[in-house]
PyMOL Python script that loads the backbone (N, CA, C, O; Angstrom):
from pymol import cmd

cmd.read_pdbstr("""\
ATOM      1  N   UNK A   1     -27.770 -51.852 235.044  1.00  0.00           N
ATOM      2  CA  UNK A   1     -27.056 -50.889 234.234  1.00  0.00           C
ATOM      3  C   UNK A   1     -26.820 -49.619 235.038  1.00  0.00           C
ATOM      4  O   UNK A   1     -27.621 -49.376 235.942  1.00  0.00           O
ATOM      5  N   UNK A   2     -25.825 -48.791 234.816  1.00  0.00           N
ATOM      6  CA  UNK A   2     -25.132 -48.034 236.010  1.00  0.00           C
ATOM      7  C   UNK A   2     -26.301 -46.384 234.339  1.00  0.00           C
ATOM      8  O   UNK A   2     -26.967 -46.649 233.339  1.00  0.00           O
ATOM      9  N   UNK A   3     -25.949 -45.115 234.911  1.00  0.00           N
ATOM     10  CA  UNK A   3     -26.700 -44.342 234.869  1.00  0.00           C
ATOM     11  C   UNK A   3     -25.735 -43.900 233.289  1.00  0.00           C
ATOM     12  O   UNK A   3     -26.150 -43.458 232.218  1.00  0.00           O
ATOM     13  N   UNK A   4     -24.533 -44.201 233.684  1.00  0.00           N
ATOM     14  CA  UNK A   4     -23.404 -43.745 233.055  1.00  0.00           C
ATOM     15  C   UNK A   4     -23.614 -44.490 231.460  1.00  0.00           C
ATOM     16  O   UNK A   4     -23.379 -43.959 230.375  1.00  0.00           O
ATOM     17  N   UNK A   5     -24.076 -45.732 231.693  1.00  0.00           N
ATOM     18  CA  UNK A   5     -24.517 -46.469 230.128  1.00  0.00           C
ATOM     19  C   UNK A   5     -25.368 -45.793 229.505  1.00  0.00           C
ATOM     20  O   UNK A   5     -25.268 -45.365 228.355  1.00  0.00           O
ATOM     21  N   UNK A   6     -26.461 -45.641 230.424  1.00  0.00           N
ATOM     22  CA  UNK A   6     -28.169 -45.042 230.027  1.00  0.00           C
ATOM     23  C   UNK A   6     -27.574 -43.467 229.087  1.00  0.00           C
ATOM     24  O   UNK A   6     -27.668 -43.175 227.895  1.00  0.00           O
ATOM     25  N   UNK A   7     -27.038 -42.808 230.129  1.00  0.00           N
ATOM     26  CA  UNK A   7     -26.351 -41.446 229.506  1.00  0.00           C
ATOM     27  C   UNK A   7     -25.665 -41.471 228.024  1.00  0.00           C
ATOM     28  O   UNK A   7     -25.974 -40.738 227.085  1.00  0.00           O
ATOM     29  N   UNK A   8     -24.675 -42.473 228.035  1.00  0.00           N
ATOM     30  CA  UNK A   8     -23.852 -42.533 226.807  1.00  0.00           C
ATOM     31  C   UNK A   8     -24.752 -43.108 225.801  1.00  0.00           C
ATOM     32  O   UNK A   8     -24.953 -42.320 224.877  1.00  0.00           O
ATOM     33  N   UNK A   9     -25.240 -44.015 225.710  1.00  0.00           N
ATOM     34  CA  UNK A   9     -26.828 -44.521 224.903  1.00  0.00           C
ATOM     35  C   UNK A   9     -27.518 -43.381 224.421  1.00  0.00           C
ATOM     36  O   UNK A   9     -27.540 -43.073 223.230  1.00  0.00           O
ATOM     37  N   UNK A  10     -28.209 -42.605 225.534  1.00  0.00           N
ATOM     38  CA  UNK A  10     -28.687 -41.380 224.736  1.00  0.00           C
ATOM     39  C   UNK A  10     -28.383 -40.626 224.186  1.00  0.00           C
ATOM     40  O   UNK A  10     -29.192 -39.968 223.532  1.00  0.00           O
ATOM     41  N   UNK A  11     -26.855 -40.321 224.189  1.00  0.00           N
ATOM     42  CA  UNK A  11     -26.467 -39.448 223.283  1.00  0.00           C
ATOM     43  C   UNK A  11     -25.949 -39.761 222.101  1.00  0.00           C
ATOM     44  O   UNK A  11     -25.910 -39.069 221.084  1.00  0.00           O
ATOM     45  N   UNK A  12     -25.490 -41.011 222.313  1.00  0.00           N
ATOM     46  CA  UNK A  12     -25.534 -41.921 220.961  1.00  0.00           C
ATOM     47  C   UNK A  12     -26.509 -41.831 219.795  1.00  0.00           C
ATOM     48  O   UNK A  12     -26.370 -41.579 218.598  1.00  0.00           O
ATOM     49  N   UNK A  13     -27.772 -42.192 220.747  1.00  0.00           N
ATOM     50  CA  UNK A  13     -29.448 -41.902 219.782  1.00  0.00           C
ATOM     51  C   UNK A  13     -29.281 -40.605 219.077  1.00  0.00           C
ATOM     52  O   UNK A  13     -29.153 -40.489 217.858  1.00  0.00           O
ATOM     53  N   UNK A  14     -29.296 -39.362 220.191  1.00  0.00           N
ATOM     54  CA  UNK A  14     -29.493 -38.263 219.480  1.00  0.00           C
ATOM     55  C   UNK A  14     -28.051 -37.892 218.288  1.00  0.00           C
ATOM     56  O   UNK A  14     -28.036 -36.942 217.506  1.00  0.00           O
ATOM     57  N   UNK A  15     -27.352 -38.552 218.393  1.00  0.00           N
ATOM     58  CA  UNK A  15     -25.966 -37.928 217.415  1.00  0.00           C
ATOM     59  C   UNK A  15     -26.774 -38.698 216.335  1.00  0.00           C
ATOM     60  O   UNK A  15     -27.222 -38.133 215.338  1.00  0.00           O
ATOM     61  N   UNK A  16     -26.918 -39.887 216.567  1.00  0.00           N
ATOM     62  CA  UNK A  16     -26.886 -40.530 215.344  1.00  0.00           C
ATOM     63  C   UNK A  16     -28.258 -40.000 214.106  1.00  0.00           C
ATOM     64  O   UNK A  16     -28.197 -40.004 212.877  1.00  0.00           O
ATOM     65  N   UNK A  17     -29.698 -39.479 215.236  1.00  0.00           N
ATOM     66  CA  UNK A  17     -30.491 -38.927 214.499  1.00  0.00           C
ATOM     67  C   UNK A  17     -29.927 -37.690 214.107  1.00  0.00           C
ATOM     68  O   UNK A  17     -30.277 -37.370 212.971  1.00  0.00           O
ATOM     69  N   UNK A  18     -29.080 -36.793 214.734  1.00  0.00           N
ATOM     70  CA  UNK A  18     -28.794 -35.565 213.553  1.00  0.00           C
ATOM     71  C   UNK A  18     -27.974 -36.114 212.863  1.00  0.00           C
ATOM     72  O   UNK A  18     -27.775 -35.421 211.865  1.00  0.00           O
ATOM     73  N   UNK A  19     -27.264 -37.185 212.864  1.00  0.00           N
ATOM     74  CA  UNK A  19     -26.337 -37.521 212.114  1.00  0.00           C
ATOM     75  C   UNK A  19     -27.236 -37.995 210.055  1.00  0.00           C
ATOM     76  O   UNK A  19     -26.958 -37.862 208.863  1.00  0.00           O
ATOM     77  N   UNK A  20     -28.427 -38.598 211.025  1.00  0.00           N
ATOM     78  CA  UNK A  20     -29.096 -39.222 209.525  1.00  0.00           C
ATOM     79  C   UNK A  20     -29.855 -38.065 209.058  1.00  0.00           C
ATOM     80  O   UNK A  20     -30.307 -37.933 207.920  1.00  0.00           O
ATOM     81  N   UNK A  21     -29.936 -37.419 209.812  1.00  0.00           N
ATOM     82  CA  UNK A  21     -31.199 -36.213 209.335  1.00  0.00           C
ATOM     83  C   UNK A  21     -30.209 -35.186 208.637  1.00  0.00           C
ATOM     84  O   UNK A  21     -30.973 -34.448 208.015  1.00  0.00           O
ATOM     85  N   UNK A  22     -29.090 -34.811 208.445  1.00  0.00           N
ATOM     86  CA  UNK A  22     -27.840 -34.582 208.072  1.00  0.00           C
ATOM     87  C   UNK A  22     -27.447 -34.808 206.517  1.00  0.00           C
ATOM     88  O   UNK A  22     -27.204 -34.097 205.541  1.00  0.00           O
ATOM     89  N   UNK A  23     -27.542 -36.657 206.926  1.00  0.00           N
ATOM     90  CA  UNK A  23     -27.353 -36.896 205.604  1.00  0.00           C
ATOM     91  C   UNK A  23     -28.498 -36.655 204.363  1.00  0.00           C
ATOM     92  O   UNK A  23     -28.581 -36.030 203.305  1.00  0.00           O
ATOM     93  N   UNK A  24     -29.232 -37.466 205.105  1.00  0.00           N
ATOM     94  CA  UNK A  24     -30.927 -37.225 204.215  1.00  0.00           C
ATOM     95  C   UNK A  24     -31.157 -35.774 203.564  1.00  0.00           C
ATOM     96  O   UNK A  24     -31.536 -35.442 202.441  1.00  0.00           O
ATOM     97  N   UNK A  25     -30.807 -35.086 204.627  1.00  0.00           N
ATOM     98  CA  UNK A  25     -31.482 -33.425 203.619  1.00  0.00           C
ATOM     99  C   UNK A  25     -30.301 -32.569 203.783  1.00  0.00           C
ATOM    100  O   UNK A  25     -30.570 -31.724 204.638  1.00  0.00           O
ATOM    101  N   UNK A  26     -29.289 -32.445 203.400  1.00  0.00           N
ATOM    102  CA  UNK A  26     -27.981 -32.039 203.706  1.00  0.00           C
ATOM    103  C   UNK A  26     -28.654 -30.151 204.013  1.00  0.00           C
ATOM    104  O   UNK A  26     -29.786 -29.965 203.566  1.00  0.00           O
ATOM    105  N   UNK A  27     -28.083 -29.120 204.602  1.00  0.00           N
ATOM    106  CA  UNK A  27     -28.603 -28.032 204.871  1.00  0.00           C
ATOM    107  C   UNK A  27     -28.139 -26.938 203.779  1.00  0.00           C
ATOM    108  O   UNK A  27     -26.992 -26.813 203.350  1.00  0.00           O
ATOM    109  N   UNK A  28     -29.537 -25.991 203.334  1.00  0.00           N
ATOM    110  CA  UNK A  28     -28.891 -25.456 202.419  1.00  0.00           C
ATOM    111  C   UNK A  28     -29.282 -23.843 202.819  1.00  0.00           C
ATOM    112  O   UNK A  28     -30.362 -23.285 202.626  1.00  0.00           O
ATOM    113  N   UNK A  29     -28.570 -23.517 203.177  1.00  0.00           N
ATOM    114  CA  UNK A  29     -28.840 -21.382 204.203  1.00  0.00           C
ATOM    115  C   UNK A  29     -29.142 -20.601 203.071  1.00  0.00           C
ATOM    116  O   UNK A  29     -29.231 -19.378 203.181  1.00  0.00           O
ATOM    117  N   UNK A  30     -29.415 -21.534 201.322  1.00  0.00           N
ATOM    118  CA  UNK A  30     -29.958 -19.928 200.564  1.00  0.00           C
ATOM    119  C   UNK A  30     -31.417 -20.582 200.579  1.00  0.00           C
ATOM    120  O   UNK A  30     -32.232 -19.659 200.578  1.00  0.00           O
ATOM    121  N   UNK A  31     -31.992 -21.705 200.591  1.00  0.00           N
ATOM    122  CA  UNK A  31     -33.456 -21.974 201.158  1.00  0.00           C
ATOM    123  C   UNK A  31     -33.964 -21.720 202.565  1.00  0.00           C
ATOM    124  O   UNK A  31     -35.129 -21.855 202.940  1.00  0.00           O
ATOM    125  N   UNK A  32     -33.006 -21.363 203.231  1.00  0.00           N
ATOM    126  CA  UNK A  32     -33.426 -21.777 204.335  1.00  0.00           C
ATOM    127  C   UNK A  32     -34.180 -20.461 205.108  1.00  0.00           C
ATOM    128  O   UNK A  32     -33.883 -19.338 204.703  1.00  0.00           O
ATOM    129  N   UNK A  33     -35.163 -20.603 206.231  1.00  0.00           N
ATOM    130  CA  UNK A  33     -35.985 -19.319 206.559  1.00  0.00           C
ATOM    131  C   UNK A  33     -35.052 -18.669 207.603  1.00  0.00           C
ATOM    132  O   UNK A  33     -34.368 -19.339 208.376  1.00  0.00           O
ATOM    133  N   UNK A  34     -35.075 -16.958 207.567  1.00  0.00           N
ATOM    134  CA  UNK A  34     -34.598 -16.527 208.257  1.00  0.00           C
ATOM    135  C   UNK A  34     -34.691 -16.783 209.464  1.00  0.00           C
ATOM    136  O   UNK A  34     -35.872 -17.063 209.670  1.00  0.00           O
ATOM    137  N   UNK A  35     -33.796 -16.884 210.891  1.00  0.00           N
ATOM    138  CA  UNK A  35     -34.041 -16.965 212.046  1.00  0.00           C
ATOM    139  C   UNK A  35     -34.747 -16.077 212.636  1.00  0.00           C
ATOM    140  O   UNK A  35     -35.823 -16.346 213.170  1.00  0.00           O
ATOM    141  N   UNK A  36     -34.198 -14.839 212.611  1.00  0.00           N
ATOM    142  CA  UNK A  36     -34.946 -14.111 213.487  1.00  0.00           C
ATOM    143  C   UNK A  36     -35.707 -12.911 212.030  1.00  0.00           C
ATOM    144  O   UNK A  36     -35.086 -12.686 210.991  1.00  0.00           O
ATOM    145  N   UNK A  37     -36.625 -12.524 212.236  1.00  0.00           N
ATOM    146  CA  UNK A  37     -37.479 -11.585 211.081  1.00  0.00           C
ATOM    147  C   UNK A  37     -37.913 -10.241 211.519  1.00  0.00           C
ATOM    148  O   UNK A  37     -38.732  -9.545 210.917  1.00  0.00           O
ATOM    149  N   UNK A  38     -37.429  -9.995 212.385  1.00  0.00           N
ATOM    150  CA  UNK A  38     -37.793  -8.564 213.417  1.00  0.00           C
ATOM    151  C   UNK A  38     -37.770  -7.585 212.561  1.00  0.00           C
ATOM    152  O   UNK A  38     -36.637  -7.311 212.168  1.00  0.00           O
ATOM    153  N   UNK A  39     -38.873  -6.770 212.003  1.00  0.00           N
ATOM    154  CA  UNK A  39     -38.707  -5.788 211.327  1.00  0.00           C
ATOM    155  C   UNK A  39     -38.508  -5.937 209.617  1.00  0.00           C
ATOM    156  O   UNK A  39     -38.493  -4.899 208.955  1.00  0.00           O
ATOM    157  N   UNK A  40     -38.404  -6.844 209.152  1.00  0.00           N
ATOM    158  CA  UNK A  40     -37.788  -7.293 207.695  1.00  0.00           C
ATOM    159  C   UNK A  40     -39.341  -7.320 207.136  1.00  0.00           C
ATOM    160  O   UNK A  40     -39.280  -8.281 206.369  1.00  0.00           O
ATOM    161  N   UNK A  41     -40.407  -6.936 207.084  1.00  0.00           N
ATOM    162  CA  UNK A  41     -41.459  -7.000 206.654  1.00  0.00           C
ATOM    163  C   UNK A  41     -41.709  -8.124 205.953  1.00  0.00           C
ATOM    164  O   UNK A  41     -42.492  -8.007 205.010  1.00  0.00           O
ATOM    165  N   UNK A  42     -41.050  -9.627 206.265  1.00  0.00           N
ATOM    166  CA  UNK A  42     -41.387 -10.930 205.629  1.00  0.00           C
ATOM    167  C   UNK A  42     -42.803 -11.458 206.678  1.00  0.00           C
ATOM    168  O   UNK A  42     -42.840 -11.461 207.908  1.00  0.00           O
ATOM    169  N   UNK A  43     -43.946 -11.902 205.649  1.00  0.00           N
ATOM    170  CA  UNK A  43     -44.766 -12.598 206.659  1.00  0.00           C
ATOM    171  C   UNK A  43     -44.614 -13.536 207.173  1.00  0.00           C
ATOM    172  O   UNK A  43     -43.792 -14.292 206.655  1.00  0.00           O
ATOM    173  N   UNK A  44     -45.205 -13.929 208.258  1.00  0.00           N
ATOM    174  CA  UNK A  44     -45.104 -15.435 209.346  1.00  0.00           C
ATOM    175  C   UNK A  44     -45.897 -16.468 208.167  1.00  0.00           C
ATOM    176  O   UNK A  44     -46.991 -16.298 207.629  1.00  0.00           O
ATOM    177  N   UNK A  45     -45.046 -17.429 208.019  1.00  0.00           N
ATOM    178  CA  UNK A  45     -45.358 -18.517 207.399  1.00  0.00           C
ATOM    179  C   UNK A  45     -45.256 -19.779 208.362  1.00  0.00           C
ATOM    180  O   UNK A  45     -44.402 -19.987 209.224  1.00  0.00           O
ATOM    181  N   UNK A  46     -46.338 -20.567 208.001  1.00  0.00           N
ATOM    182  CA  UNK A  46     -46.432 -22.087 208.519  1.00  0.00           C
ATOM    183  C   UNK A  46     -47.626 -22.442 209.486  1.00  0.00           C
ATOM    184  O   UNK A  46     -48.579 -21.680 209.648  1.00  0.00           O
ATOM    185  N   UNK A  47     -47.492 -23.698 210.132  1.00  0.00           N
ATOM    186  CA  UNK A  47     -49.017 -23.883 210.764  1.00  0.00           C
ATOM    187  C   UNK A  47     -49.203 -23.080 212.460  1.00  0.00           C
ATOM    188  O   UNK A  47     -48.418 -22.933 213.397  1.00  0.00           O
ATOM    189  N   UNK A  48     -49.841 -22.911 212.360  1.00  0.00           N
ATOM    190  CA  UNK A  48     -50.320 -22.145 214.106  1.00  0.00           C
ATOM    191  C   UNK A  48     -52.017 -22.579 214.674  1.00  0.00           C
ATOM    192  O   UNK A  48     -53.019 -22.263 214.032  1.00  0.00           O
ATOM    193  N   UNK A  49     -52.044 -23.184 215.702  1.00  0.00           N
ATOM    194  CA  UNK A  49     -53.047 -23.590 215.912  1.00  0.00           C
ATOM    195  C   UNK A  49     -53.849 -22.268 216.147  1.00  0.00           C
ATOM    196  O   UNK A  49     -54.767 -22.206 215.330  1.00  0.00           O
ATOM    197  N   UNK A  50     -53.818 -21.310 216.892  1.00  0.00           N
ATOM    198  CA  UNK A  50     -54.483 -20.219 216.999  1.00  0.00           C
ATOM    199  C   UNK A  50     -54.701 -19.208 215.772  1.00  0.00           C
ATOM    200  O   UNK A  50     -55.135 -18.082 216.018  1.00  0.00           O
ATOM    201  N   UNK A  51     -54.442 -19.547 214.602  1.00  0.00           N
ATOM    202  CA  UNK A  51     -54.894 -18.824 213.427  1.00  0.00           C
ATOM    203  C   UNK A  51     -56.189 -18.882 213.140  1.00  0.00           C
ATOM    204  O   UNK A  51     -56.942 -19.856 213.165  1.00  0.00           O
ATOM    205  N   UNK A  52     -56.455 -17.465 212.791  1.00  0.00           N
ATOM    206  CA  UNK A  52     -57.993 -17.365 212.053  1.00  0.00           C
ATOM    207  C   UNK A  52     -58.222 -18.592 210.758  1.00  0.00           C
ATOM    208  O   UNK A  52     -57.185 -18.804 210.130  1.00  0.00           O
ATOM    209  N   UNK A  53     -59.009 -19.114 210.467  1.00  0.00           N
ATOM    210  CA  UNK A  53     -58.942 -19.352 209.287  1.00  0.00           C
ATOM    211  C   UNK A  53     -60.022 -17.998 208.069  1.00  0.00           C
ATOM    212  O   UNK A  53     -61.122 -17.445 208.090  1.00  0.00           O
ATOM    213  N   UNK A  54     -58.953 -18.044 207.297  1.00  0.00           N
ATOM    214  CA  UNK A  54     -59.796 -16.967 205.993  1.00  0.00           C
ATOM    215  C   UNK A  54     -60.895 -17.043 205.250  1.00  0.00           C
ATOM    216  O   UNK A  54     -61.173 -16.137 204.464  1.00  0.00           O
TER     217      UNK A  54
END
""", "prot")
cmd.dss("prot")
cmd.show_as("cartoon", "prot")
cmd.util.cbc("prot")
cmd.orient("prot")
């Protein structure tokens, strides 16, 4: 197989997983978390291995 198959294959894979991940949970920007939070006094939510636990 020449490099040129291998290439087009993979991008095949990856279209097709955003493609299903797409359909499955379609995107919705009034749930969705802000990108950047600089200053907006929202707390950091989610898992972090270096967190204290309380």
């Amino acid at each position: 197989m020449s490099r040129r198959i291998i290439a087009l294959a993979a991008l095949a894979l990856i279209l097709l997983v955003i493609a299903l991940d797409g359909v499955t949970s379609p995107p919705n920007p009034y749930a969705a978390p802000s990108i950047f939070a600089l200053g907006s006094g929202a707390a950091p939510t989610g898992g972090f291995c270096g967190a204290v636990p309380e």
